[in-house]
Each structure stands twice: as C-alpha cells, then as structure tokens.
C-alpha positions in Angstrom: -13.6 10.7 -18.5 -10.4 10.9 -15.8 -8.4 8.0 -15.0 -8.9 6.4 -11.8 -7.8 3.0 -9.7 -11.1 3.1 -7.8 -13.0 2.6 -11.0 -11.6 -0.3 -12.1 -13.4 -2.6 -9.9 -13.2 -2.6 -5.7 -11.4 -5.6 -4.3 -13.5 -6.4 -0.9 -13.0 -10.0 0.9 -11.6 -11.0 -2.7 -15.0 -10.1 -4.5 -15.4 -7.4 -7.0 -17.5 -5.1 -7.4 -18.1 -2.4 -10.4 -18.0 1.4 -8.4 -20.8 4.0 -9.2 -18.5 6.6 -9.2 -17.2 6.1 -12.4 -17.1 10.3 -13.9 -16.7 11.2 -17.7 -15.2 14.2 -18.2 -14.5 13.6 -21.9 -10.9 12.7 -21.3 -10.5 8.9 -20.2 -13.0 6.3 -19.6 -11.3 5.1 -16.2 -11.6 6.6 -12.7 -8.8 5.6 -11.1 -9.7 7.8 -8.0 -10.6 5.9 -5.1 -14.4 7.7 -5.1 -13.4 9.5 -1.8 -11.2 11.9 -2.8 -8.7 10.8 -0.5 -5.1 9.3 -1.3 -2.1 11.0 -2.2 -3.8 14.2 -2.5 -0.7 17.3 -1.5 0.6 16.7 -5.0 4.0 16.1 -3.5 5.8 12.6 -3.7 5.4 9.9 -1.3 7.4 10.1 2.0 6.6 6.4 2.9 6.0 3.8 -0.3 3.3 2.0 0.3 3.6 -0.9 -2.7 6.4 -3.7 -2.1 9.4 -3.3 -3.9 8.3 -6.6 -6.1 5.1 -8.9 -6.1 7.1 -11.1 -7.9 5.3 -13.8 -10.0 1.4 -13.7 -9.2 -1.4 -16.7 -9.5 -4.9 -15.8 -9.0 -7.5 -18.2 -7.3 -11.3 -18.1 -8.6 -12.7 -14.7 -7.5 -9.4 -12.9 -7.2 -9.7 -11.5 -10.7 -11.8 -10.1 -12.8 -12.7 -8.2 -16.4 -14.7 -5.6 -17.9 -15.7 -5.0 -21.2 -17.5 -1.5 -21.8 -19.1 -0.7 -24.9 -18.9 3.4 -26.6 -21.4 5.7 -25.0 -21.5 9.2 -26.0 -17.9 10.6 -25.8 -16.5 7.6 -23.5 -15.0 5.1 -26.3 -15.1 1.3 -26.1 -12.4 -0.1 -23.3 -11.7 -3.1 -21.5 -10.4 -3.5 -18.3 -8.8 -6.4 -16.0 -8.0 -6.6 -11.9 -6.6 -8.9 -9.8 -5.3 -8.8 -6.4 -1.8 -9.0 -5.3 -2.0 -10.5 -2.1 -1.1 -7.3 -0.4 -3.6 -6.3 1.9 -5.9 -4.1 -1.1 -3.4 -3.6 -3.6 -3.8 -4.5 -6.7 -3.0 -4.5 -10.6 -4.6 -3.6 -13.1 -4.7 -3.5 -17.0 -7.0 -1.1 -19.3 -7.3 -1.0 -23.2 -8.6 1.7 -24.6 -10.2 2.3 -28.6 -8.9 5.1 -30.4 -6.3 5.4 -28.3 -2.5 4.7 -29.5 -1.5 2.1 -30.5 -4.9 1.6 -31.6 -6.3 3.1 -34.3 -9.7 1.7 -33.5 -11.3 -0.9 -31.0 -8.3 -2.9 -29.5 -6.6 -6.0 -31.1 -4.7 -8.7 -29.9 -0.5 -8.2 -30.0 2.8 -7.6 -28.2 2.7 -4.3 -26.6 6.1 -3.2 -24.8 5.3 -1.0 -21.7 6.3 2.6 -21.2 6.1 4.6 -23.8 2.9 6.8 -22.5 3.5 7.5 -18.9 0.3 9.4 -18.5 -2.8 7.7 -17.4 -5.1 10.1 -19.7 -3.5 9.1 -23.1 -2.1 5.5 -22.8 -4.2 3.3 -24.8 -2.5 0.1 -23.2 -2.3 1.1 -19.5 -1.1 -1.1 -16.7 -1.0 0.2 -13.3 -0.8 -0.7 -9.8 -3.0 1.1 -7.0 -2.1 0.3 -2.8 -4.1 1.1 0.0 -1.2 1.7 2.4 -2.5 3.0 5.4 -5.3 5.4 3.8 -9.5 4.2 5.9 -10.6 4.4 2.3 -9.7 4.8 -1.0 -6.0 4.0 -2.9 -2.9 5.6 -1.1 -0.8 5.4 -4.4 -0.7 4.6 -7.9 1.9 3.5 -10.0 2.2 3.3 -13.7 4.0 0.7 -16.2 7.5 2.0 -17.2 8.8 -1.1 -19.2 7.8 -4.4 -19.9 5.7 -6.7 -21.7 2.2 -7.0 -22.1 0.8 -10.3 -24.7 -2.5 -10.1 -25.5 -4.2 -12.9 -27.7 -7.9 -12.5 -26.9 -9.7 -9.4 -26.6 -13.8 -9.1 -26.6 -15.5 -7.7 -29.0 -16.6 -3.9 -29.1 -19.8 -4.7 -27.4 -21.1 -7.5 -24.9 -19.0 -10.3 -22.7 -16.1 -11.9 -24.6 -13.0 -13.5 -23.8 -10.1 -11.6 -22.0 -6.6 -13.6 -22.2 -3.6 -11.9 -21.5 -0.4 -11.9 -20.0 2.4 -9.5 -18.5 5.6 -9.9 -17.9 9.3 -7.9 -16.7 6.8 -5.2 -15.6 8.6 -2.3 -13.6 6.3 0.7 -12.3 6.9 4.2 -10.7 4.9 6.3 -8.5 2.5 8.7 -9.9 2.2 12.0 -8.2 -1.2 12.8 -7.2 -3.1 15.9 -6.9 -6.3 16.3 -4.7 -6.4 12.5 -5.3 -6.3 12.7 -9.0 -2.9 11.6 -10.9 -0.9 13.9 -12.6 1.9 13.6 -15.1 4.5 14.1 -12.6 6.7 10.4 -11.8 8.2 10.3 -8.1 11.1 7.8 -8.9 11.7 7.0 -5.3 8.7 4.8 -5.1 9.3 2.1 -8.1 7.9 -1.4 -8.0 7.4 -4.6 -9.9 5.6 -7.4 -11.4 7.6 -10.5 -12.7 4.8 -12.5 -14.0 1.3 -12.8 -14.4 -1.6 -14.0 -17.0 -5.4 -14.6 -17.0 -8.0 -16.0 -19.1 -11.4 -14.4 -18.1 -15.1 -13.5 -19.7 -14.7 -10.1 -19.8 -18.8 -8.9 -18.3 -20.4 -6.6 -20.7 -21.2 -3.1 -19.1 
C-alpha cells in the first residue's frame, strides 16, 4: 500500500470523487500520488512553494468535504480518511487514521493526538497532510506533512461500514516532503513550511 494525496479523494468543481488508482503494495493503505506520476518527481526540494504560507482558519460549505471509511482487505488494514478543500485553487487537506498503526494498537479510537512525531507518510498512524496543485496539468505538485499540532478526535466509525467522522485540528504547522518520481520520501525540505490554524468537521464517513 504507498501513501498518496491523489488517493484520498479528487477535489473537481468542489465534488469528490474516490480515484481507481488506489495501489497496495503491503506498506500503506493511502496513495497519495496524484495517479499520473507527475509532481515533484527530481527528488530535489522545491525551487518555488506552491502552498500559502497559512490557510488560516478554514470553514467548509456542503460538498467541500468529505470522509472515507475503508474496511481490512487482505494486507491493507482498516483506515479512515477525511478531505476538504482549502480554497486554493486544488489544494487541499487531508487527515488519515490508520489500524495497527501507532498510536493505535488496533482499529482507531477517539482522543487527543499532538502532531509530529512520525514524519513519514508510510508509518504515521494519525497522518495529516496537505497536497497543492501549483502549476502541475495534473496531479499534486507538493505535499506537506503535519510537524506539530493538535488533532481532537471524538467520533470515529466503526471498523466496517459508514459511521460518523468528527474531528478537529488545530495550531497545525507542515513542511514539504521531498518527492521522488512522484512518490514521497522521508526527506523534509524546510524551506517550504505551511499552516493551518483551525478547522473541524462532522461527516458520515461512506463505507468502501
């Protein structure tokens, strides 16, 4: 399974729509490629950052957000997954819990989790991320990873089937991950940082 921003869900006209491109390859349930292979892709930093420096506090109209609950299937565990626009041409946020992943022992549960302790999108069982179009035809130009801040969660679905999704995250800072052939790596490029002072949602996480 890789980590992707494309597999979250695709934000066109402020509609969203599951991709088919989702891969497993037995490491992390989300693609957070953009399907194309393009972004990033030379594995060096970014000349030109293409997320603001802050989205400040962010409020979603109807159809501007959505949830994902996906049940265990063969080596891919249970996760759950949120996006939402941020009002910058395609960018967009986005938050992933993952079972069996820390700090979860098992499926995930409601709490307090404070951001950046696992900087790498395959391991991070609570990962919150940020992906920008920039100037890229197709696909994500960057993606950004939580370094600190706070995520409350106080509804979470169940291991299987639609349930409620309520959350809500706060003081978020995020760097630049370095991409490779448009996959992340573990490498940070701290000259591309940006932020998130404030948002929440309360959504039926759809059963996939």
């Amino acid at each position: 399974m890789r980590y992707a921003v494309g597999a979250f869900v695709v934000v066109v006209a402020c509609s969203y729509t599951r991709p088919a491109d989702v891969v497993d390859d037995g490491r992390h349930p989300i693609d957070m490629s953009s399907g194309s292979g393009s972004g990033s892709g030379s594995g060096s930093g970014s000349g030109t950052c293409t997320a603001k420096a802050s989205y400040g506090a962010v409020s979603f109209a109807p159809g501007e957000n959505a949830a994902f609950n996906v049940a265990a299937a063969g080596s891919t565990p249970h996760y759950t997954f949120w996006q939402g626009d941020l009002h910058d041409g395609s960018n967009i946020g986005s938050i992933q819990l993952t079972a069996g992943l820390a700090p979860f022992a098992g499926d995930p549960t409601p709490g307090s989790f404070t951001l950046g302790a696992d900087l790498n999108f395959q391991t991070c069982g609570v990962c919150v991320a940020v992906a920008t179009k920039g100037t890229s035809s197709s696909g994500f130009a960057e993606y950004y990873i939580a370094t600190a801040g706070t995520l409350a969660v106080t509804v979470v679905p169940p291991a299987s089937g639609a349930g409620q999704f309520t959350a809500e995250l706060s003081g978020a800072t995020f760097v630049h991950v370095v991409t490779t052939n448009g996959e992340p790596t573990t490498t940070l490029d701290p000259s591309c940082t940006t932020a998130i002072d404030h948002l929440s949602f309360d959504l039926t996480a759809g059963a996939m």
